[in-house]
C-alpha positions as CSV (number, residue, x, y, z in Angstrom):
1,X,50.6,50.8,124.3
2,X,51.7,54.6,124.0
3,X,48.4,56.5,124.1
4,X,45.9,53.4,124.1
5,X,44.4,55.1,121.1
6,X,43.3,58.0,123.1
7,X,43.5,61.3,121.0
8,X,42.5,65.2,122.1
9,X,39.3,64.7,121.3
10,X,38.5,62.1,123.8
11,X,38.7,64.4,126.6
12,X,35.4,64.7,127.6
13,X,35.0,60.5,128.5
14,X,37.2,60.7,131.8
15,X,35.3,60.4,135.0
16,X,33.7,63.5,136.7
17,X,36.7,65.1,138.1
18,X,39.7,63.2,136.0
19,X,41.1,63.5,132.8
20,X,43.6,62.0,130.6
21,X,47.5,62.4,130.5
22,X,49.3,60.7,127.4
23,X,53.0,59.7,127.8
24,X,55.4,61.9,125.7
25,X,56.9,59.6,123.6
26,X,59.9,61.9,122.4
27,X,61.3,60.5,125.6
28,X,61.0,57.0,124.6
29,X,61.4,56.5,120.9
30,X,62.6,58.1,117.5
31,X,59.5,58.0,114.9
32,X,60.2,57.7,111.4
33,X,56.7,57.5,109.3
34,X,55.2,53.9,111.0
35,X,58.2,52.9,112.6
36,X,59.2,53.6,116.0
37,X,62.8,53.1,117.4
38,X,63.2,52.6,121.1
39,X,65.4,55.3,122.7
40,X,68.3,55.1,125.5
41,X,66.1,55.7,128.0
42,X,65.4,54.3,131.7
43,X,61.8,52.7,130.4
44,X,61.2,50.2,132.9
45,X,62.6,52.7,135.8
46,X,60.2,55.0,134.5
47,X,57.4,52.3,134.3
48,X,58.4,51.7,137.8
49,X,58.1,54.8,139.7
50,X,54.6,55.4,137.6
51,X,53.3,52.1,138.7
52,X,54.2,52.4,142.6
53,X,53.0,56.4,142.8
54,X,48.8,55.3,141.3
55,X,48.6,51.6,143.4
56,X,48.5,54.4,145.6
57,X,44.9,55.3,144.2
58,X,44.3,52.3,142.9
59,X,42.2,48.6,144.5
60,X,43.4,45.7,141.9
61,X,46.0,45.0,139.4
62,X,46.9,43.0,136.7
63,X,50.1,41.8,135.2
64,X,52.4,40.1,132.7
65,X,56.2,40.2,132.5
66,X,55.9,40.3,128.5
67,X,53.5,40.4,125.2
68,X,53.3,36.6,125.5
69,X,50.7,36.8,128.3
70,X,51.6,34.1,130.2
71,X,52.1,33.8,133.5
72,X,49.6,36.1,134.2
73,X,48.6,37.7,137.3
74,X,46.2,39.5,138.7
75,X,43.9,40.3,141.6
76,X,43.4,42.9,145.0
77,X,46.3,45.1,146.0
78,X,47.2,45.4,149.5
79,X,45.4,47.9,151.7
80,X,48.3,50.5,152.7
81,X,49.8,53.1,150.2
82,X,52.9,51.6,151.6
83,X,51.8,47.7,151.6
84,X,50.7,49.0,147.3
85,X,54.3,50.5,146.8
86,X,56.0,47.2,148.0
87,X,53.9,44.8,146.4
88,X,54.7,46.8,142.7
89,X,58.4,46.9,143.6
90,X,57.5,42.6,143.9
91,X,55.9,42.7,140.4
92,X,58.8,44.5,139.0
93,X,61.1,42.0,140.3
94,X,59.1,39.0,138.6
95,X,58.9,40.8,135.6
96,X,62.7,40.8,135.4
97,X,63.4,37.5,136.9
98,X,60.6,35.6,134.2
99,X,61.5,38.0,131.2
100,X,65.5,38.3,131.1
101,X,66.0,39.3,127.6
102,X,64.7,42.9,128.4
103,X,61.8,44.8,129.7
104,X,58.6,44.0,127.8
105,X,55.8,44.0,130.8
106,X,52.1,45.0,130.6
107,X,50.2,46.2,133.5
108,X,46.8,47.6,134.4
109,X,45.6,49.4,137.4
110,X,42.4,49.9,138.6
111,X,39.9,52.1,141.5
112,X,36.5,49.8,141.1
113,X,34.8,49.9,137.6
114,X,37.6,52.8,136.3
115,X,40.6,52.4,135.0
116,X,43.5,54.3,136.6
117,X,46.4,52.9,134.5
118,X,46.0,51.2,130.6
119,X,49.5,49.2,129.8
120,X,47.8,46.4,129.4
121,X,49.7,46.5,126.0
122,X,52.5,47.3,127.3
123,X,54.3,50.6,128.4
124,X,54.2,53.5,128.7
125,X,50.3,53.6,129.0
126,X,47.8,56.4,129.5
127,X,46.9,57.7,132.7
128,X,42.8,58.6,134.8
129,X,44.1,61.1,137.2
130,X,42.9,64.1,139.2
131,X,44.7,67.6,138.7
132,X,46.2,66.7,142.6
133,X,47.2,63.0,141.0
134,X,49.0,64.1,138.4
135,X,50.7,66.6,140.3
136,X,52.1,64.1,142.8
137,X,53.1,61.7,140.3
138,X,55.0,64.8,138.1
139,X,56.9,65.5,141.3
140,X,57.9,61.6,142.1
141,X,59.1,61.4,138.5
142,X,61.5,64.3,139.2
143,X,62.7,63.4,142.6
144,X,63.9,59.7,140.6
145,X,66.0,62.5,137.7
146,X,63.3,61.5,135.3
147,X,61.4,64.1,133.4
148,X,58.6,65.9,135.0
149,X,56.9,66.2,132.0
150,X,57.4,62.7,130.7
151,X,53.2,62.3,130.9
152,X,51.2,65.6,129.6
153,X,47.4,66.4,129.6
154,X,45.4,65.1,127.0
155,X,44.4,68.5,125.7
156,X,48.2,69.9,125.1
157,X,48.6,67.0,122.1
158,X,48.8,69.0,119.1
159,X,47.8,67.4,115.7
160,X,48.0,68.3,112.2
161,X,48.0,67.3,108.5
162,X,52.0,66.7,106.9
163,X,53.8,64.4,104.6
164,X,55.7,61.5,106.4
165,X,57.8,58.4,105.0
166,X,55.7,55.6,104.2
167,X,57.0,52.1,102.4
168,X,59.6,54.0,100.7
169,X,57.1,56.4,99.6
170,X,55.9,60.3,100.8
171,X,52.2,60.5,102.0
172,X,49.9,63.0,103.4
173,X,48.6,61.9,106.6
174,X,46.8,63.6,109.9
175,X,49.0,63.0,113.2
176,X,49.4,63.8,116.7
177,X,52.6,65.0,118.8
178,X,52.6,65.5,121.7
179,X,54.3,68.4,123.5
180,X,58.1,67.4,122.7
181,X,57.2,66.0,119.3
182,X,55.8,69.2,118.6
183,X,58.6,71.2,119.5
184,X,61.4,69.1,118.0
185,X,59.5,68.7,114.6
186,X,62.0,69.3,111.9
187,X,60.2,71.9,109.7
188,X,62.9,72.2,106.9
189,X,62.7,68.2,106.6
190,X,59.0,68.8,105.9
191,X,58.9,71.6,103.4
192,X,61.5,69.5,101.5
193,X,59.6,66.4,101.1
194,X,57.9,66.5,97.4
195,X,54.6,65.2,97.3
196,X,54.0,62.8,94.1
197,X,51.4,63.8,92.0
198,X,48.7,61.6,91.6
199,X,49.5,60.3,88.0
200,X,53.3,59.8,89.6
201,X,52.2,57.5,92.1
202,X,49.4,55.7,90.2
203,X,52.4,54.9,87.3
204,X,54.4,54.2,89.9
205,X,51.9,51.4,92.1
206,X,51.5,50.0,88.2
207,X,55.2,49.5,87.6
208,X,55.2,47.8,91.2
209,X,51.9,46.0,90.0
210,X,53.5,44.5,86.9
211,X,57.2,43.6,89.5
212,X,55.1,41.5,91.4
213,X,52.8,39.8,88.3
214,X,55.9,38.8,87.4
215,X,57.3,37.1,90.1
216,X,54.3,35.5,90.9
217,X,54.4,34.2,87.1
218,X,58.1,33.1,88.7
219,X,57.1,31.2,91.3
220,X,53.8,29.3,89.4
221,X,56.8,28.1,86.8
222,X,58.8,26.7,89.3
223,X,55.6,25.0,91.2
224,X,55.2,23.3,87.5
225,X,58.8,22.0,86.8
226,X,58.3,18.0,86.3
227,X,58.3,15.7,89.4
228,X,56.2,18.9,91.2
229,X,52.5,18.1,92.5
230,X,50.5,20.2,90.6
231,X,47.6,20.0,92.9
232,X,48.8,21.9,95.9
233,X,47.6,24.8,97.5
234,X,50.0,27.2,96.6
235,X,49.7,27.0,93.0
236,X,46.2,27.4,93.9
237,X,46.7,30.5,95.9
238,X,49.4,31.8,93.6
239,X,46.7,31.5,90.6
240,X,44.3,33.8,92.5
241,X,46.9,35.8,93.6
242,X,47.8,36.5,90.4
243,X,44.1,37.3,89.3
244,X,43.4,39.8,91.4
245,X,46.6,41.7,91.6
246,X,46.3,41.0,87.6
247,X,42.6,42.7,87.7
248,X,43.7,45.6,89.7
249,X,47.1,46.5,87.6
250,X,44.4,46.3,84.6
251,X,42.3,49.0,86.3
252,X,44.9,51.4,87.3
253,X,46.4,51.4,84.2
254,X,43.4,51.7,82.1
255,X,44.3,49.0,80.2
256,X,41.0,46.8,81.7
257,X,38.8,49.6,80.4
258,X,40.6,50.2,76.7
259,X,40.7,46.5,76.1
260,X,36.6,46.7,77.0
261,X,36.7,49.4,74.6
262,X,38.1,47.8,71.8
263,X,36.2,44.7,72.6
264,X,33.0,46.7,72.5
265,X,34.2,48.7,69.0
266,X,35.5,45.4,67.2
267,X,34.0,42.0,67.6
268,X,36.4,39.5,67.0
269,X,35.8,36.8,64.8
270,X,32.4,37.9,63.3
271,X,30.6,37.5,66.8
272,X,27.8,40.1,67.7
273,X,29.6,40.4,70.7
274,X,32.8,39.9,72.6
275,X,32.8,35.7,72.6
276,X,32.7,33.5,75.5
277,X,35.7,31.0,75.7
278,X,33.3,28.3,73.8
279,X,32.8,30.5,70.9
280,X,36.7,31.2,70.4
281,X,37.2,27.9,70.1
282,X,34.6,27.1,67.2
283,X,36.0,30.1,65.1
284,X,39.5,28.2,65.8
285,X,38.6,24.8,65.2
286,X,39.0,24.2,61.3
287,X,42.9,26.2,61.5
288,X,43.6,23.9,64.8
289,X,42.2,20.8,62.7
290,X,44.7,21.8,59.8
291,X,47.4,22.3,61.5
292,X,47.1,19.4,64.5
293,X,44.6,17.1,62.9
294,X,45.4,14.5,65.3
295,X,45.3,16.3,68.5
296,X,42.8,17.3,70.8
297,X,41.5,20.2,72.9
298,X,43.2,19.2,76.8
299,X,42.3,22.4,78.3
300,X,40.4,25.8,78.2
301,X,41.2,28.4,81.3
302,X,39.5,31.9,81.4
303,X,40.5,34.1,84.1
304,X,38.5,32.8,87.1
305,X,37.5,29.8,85.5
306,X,38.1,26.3,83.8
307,X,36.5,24.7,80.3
308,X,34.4,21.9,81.1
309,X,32.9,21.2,78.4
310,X,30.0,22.9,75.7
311,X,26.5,23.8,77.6
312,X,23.3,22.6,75.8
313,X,23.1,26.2,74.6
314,X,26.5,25.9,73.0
315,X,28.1,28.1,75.3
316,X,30.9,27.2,77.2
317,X,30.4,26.3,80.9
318,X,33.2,27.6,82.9
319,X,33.6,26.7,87.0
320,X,35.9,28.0,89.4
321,X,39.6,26.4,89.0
322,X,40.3,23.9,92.0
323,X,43.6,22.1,93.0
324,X,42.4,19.7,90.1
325,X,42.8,19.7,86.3
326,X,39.5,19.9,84.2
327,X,39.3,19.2,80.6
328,X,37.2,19.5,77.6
329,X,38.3,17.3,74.4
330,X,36.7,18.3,71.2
């Protein structure tokens, strides 16, 4: 859950009186670009001692001991700060007696209609305290030898524009650290990322364009090796894969636009303009009838569409391809 998507700027939507407090995450996990690595650290202890200081200030609960939701349970707590602090030591101990493979609980607290606690994804979670709140809780997080500073006010999260590791590749992006992030950053590691030009990374998303045309082109032959049912829906899928990914290499490449170019500048065939499928084939016919007098036209496939046969206007009518073969003979 981290910071339930809670940044600076949402300061001003606590209650009258409350504000925010994120938890530091350099205590919990090592952030490379999108992916975050759990740390050695006491995460369920700490989840504990958070939980059992705000029942304290808190009227109803609800858990889970993992992301899978079920059991759940929810409900009142018990009336006494001391009655609250026993009944989440309870909870803890069903969340590690029905989730054994590790500590993977979610957990909301609430005071009436406001939230005091949001792990309801899981935790660490963000905090609705009062100044006096969040004092108590920093000092029962110290007295257990964890960090007194493992939660921080929304308003010391610092947050600006640098280049991180992304899918093998360096991006600008806008992020948030919060205290300990912000004094660990590793400035030198920074400056020495190069940021790709534009034309660098468009060649470079076109070379991974054309990788991937051509293992889709792959796959779609081995779909059609004999004994396969042509029909099925990944041949389907793979064909309109292939379109679009097709379409979009075209556009960043500029080839899409030259070929219209070209098309535009030269007719082919003596056509006043670029010719549908239909027309191709009549400027075709008499060289196909020499050469393959006795065969027959079993197919036409434009991209997007398939040759069913000549219009009454003489162009060619084209539908969307389906799981089934369509054919025009001529």
């Amino acid at each position: 859950m981290a910071t339930g998507g809670l940044v600076r700027w949402d300061w001003h939507r606590a209650a009258a009186g409350h504000a925010f407090y994120l938890p530091d995450l350099y205590y919990f996990y090592d952030v490379e670009g999108h992916v975050h690595r759990p740390k050695d650290f006491p995460a369920a202890k700490a989840a504990q001692v958070t939980a059992r200081c705000l029942a304290r200030w808190s009227d109803s609960y609800r858990a889970t001991p993992s992301f899978h939701r079920e059991p759940m349970r929810e409900g009142p707590l018990p009336q006494t700060p001391e009655e609250r602090e026993a009944f989440v030591d309870a909870l803890f101990g069903w969340f590690a007696e029905a989730h054994p493979q590790g500590f993977a609980a979610e957990m909301s607290l609430r005071a009436g209609e406001r939230w005091v606690m949001d792990a309801h994804d899981g935790f660490p979670g963000p905090l609705h305290l009062t100044p006096e709140q969040f004092a108590l809780l920093q000092d029962r997080l110290h007295a257990a030898d964890l960090p007194r500073d493992l939660y921080y006010p929304i308003l010391d999260q610092r947050e600006a524009i640098e280049p991180a590791l992304m899918y093998g590749g360096v991006v600008r992006q806008l992020r948030f650290f919060s205290p300990q992030q912000w004094a660990h950053r590793d400035v030198g590691a920074l400056a020495a990322m190069a940021i790709p030009s534009d034309e660098a990374r468009r060649d470079a998303f076109v070379e991974d364009c054309r990788r991937f045309l051509d293992a889709l082109h792959r796959r779609q032959f081995e779909l059609r090796e004999p004994g396969q049912d042509l029909r099925g829906d990944e041949l389907r899928e793979l064909e309109e894969l292939w379109s679009a990914v097709h379409r979009t290499w075209q556009r960043t490449s500029g080839r899409g636009e030259q070929a219209r170019r070209w098309s535009k500048a030269e007719p082919q065939a003596g056509w006043s303009a670029t010719p549908t499928a239909f027309q191709a084939l009549q400027t075709s016919l008499p060289a196909l009838r020499r050469l393959h007098g006795e065969g027959h036209v079993w197919q036409l496939i434009s991209e997007g569409g398939a040759s069913i046969g000549p219009s009454p206007d003489g162009r060619c009518r084209c539908g969307r391809r389906t799981g089934s073969n369509r054919s025009a003979t001529g």
